[in-house]
N, C-alpha and C positions, 0 to 999 in steps of 0.2 A: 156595801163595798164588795168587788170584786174578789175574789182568793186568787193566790199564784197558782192554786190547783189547777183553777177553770180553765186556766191559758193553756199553749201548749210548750211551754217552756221546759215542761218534762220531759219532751220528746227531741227539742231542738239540742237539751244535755247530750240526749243517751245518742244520737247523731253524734254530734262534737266528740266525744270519746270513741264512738267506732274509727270516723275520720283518723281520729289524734291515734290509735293502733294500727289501723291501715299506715299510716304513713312512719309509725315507727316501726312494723313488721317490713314493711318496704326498703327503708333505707337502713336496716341489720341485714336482710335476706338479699335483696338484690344490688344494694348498693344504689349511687348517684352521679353513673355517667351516661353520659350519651341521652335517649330520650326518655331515661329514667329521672333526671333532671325535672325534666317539662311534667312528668306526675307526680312529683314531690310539689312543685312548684304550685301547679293547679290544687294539689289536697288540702297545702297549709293555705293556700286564699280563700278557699271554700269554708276550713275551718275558722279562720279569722272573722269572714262574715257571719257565720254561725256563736260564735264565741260572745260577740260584741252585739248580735243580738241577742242572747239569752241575757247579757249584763243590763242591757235597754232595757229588758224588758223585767228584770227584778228590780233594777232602780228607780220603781211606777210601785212599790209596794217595801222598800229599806234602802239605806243609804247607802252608796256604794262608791268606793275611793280605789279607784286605778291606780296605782303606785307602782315601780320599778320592779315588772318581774309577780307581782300579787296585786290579788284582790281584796278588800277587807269592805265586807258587808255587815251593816248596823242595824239593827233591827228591837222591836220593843224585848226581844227576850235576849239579848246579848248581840256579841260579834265573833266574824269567822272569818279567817284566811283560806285564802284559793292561791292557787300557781295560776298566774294570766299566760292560759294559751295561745292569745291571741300576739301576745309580745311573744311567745315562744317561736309558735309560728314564724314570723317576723327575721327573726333572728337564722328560725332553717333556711327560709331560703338566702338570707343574708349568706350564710355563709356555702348554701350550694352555688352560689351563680358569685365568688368572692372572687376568682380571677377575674371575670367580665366585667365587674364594676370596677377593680383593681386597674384595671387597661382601658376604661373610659376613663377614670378620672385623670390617669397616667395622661392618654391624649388631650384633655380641657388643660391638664396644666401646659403641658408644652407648646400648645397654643397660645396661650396666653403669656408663655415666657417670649415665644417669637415675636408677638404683638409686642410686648412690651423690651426687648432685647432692640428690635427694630427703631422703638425712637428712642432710647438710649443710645445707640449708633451715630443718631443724625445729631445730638446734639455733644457730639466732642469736642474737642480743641477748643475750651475757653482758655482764658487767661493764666498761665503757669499747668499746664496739661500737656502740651505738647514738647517734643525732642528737642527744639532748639532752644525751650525755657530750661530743662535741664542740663544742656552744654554749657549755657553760658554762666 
């Protein structure tokens, strides 16, 4: 059988952790406007791939359960909790690019209120609806 030595899953961690300090030395130091953005943006996608590979590639040798925010790896000698960076990730950029998702969705809905405002419109005046039902 293989060992997780052999792999290079050692190497794709100590990545993931540089990444994951790059991009928190980044957004303490420089902040996240303008096209600071777009390198925050690129680092936690980078990391998330890198993350979700190295979990790939330990759940081919212990069992490994993705859960909200952690990871919990099973293994013949016990288990161990991780902070899932890959949802962390997830979440920075969620919340760098939070206006612009904010003002699409803001747009899909009032789209869709017009669509749907539009045949609401066309179908009034039924029966006790209209001004002359309620004069008389």
């Amino acid at each position: 059988m293989v060992s997780l030595a052999s792999t290079n899953v050692y190497f794709l961690q100590e990545v993931s952790a540089v990444l994951l300090l790059a991009i928190l030395a980044f957004i303490l130091l420089a902040g996240v406007k303008g096209w600071r953005r777009y390198v925050v943006t690129w680092l936690s996608l980078v990391l998330i791939i890198l993350h979700y590979t190295v979990i790939s590639i330990i759940s081919k040798y212990a069992k490994v359960t993705v859960l909200p925010l952690i990871v919990v790896e099973h293994d013949s000698y016990g288990g161990s909790l991780y902070v899932d960076y890959g949802q962390l990730a997830i979440l920075t950029i969620l919340i760098v690019w939070r206006r612009e998702i904010y003002e699409r969705i803001k747009k899909i809905a009032n789209k869709l209120r017009a669509g749907r405002g539009g045949l609401e419109s066309s179908q009034t005046g039924g029966v006790g609806e209209g001004l002359a039902e309620e004069k008389s």
